[in-house]
C-alpha positions as CSV (number, residue, x, y, z in Angstrom):
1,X,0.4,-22.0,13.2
2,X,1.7,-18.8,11.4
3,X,0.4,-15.6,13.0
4,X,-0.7,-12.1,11.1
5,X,-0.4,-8.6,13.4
6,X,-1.1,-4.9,12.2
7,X,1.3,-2.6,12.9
8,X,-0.6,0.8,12.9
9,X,1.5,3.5,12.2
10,X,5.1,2.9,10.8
11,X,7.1,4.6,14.3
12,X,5.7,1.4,15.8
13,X,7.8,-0.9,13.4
14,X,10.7,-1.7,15.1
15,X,8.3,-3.1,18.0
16,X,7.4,-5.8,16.4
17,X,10.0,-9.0,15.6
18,X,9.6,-9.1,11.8
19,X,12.6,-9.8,10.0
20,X,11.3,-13.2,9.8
21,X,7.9,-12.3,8.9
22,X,5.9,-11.4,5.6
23,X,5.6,-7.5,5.3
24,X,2.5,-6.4,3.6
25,X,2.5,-2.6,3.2
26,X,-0.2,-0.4,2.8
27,X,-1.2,3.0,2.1
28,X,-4.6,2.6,0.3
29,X,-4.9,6.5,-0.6
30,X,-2.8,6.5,-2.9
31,X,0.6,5.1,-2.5
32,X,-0.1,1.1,-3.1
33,X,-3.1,1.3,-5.1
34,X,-0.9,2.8,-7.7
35,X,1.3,0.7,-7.5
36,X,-0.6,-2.0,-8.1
37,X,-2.4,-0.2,-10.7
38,X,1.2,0.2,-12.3
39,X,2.0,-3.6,-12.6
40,X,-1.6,-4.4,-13.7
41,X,-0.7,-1.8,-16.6
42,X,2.1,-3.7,-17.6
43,X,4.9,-1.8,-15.5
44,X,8.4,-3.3,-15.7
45,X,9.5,-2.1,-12.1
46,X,8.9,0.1,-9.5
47,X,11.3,2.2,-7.8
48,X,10.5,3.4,-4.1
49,X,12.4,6.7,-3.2
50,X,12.6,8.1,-0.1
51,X,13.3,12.1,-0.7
52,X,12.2,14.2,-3.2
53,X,16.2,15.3,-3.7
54,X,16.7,11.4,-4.5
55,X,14.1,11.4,-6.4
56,X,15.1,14.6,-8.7
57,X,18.1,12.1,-9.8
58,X,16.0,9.7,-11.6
59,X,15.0,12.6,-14.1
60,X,16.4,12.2,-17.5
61,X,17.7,8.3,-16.8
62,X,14.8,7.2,-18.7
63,X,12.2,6.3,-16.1
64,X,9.2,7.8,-15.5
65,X,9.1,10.5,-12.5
66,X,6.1,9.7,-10.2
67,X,6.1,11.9,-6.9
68,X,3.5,13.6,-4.5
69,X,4.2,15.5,-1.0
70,X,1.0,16.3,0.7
71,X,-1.5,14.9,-2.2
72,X,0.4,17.4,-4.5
73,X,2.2,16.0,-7.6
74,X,5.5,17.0,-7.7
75,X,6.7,19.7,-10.1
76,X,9.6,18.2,-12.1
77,X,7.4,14.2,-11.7
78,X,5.0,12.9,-14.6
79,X,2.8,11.7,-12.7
80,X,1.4,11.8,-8.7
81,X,0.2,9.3,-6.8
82,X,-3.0,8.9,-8.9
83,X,-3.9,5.0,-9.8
84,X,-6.2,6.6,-12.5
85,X,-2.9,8.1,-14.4
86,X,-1.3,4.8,-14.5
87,X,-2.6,3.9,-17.6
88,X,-1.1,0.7,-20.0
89,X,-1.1,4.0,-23.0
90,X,1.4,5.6,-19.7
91,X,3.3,3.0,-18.1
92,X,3.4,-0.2,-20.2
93,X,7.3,-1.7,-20.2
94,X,8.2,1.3,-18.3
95,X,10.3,1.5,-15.0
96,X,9.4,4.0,-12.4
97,X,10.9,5.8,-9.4
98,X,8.6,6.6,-7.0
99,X,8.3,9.1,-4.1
100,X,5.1,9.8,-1.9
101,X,4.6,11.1,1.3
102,X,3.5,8.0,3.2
103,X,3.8,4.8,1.3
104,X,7.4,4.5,0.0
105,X,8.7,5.4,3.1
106,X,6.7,2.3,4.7
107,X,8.7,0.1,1.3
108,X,12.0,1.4,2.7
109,X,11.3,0.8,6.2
110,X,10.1,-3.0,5.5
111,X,13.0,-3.5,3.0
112,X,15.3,-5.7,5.2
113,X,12.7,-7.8,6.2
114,X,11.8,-11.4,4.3
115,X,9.6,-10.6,2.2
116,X,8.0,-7.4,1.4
117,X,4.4,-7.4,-0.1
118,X,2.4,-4.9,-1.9
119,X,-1.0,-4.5,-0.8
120,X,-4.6,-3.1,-2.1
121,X,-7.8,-3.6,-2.9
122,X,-7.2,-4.1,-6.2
123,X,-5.0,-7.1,-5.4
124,X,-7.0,-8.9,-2.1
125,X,-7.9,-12.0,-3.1
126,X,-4.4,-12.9,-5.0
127,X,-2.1,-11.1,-1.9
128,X,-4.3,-13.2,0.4
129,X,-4.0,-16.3,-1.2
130,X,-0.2,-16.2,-2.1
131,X,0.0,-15.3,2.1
132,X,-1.8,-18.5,3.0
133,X,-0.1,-20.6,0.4
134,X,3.5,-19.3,1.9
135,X,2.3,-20.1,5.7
136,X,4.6,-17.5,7.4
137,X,3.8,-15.0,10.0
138,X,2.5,-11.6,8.4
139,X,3.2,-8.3,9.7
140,X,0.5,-5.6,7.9
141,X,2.1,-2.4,8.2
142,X,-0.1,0.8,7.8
143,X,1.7,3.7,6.4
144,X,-0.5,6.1,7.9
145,X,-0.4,10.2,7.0
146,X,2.9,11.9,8.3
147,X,3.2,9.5,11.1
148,X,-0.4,9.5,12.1
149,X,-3.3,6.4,12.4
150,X,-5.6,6.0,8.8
151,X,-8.4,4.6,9.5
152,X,-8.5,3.6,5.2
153,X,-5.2,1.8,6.1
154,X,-6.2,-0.1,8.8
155,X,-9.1,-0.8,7.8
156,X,-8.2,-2.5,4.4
157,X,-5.5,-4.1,7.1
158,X,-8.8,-5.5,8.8
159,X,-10.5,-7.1,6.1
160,X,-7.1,-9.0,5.9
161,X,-6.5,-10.0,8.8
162,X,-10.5,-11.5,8.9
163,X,-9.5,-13.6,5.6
164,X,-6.3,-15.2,7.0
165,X,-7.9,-15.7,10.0
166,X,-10.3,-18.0,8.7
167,X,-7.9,-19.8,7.3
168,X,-6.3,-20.6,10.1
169,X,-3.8,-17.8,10.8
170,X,-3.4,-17.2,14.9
171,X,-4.7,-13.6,15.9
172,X,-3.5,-12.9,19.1
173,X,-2.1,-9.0,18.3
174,X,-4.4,-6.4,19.8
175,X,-4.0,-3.7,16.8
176,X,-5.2,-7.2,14.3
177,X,-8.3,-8.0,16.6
178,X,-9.1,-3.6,16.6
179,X,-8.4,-3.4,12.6
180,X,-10.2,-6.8,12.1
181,X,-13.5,-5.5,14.6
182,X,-13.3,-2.0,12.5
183,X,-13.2,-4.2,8.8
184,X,-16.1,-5.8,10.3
185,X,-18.5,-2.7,11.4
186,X,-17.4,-0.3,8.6
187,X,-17.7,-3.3,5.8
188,X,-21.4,-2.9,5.8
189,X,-20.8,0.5,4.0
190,X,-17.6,0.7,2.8
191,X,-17.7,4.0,1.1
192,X,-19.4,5.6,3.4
193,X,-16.7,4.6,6.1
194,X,-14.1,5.8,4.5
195,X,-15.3,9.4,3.6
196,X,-15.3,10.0,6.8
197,X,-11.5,9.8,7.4
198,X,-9.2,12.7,7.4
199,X,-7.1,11.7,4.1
200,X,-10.3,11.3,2.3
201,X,-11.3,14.8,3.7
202,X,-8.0,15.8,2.2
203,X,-8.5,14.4,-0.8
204,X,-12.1,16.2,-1.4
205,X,-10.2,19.6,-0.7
206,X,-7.6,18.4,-3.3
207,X,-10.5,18.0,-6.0
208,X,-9.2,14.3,-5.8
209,X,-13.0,13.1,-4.6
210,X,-13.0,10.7,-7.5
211,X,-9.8,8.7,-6.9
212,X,-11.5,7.7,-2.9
213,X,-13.8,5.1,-4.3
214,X,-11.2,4.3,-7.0
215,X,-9.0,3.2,-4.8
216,X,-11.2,0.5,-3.1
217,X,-12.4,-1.7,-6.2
218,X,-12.2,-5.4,-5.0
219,X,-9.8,-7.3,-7.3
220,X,-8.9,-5.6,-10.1
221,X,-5.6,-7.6,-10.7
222,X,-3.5,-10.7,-10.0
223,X,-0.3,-8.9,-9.3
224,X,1.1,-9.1,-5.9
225,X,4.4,-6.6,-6.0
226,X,7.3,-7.5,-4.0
227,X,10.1,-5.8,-3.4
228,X,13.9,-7.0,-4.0
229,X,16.9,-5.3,-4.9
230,X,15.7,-1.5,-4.5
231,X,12.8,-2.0,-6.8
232,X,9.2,-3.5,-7.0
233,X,8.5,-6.1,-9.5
234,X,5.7,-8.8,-9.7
């Protein structure tokens, strides 16, 4: 019986056995929505970057520059980590390297691992059934703010864990039964859950309140992102 476990905050990582397992990262505000966004636009690739120096070396090779630190976009990047500026007009047959505060960091710290998943709301339904129809154990990894606990991350973490549970996934990981109990409470009222967590409070000082809702639409897309090679493709 393949198991799924939450790890809630990335400096947890190496305490879990998971180079075995199915990584699914998430960082719901913004980092993987946009990703997914991306490839539902018609993206060719995604390239996760870890430093904003690093990232400074993609300009001029022909990608697009996409790159936030603290919510801000970059001043050299075309885009932030908006899932709204990801348009097919912007992205379509385009390769991008990508650097955010939270969520590529999460990409590069799953990368040696199996399989490493993109995750969102906009892609639940496929990412959950391609994880049942594999059968393997599945590691969710949160990326949190700057090190911290997100209550949006572990909360769309949750709502997985409840799905692969009823199909039959073992749950015996204490931070999968406390995402999965918090899924279950705050799912009455989704939105109104979520605005109340600090990044979302960030956001709203940001003039970003729009993108919060935005980036928890069920099922926009198909695509389930995996990463290979240095880059994301689907």
């Amino acid at each position: 019986m393949p198991s799924v476990e939450v790890c809630p905050v990335p400096g947890a990582f190496k305490a879990y056995n998971s180079p075995g397992s199915t990584v699914v990262v998430v960082d719901i505000l913004r980092a993987t929505t946009a990703i997914c966004a991306a490839f539902m636009n018609g993206a060719q690739a995604v390239i996760p970057v870890g430093s904003v120096a690093s990232l400074r070396r993609y300009v001029g090779t022909g990608c697009l520059i996409a790159g936030e630190r603290g919510g801000i976009r970059l001043p050299f990047a075309d885009f932030d980590n908006a899932p709204e500026a990801f348009t097919p007009e912007q992205v379509a047959g385009r390769r991008i390297a990508y650097s955010t505060t939270n969520g590529t960091q999460a990409i590069r710290l799953a990368s040696a691992c199996h399989q490493v998943y993109i995750g969102s709301y906009f892609n639940y339904t496929a990412l959950c059934d391609r994880l049942v129809r594999e059968g393997r154990d599945v590691l969710l990894l949160c990326a949190g703010w700057r090190g911290r606990f997100s209550l949006e991350d572990t909360l769309f973490a949750g709502a997985v864990v409840v799905r692969l549970q009823q199909e039959g996934f073992d749950v015996s990981c204490d931070a999968a039964l406390a995402a999965s109990g918090l899924w279950t409470a705050a799912s009455e009222d989704l939105p109104a859950s979520v605005r109340k967590s600090s990044h979302a409070a960030r956001l709203r000082q940001l003039g970003l309140a729009t993108t919060i809702d935005y980036c928890h639409i069920f099922d926009r897309t198909g695509v389930v992102p995996h990463y290979a090679d240095g880059e994301l493709t689907v």
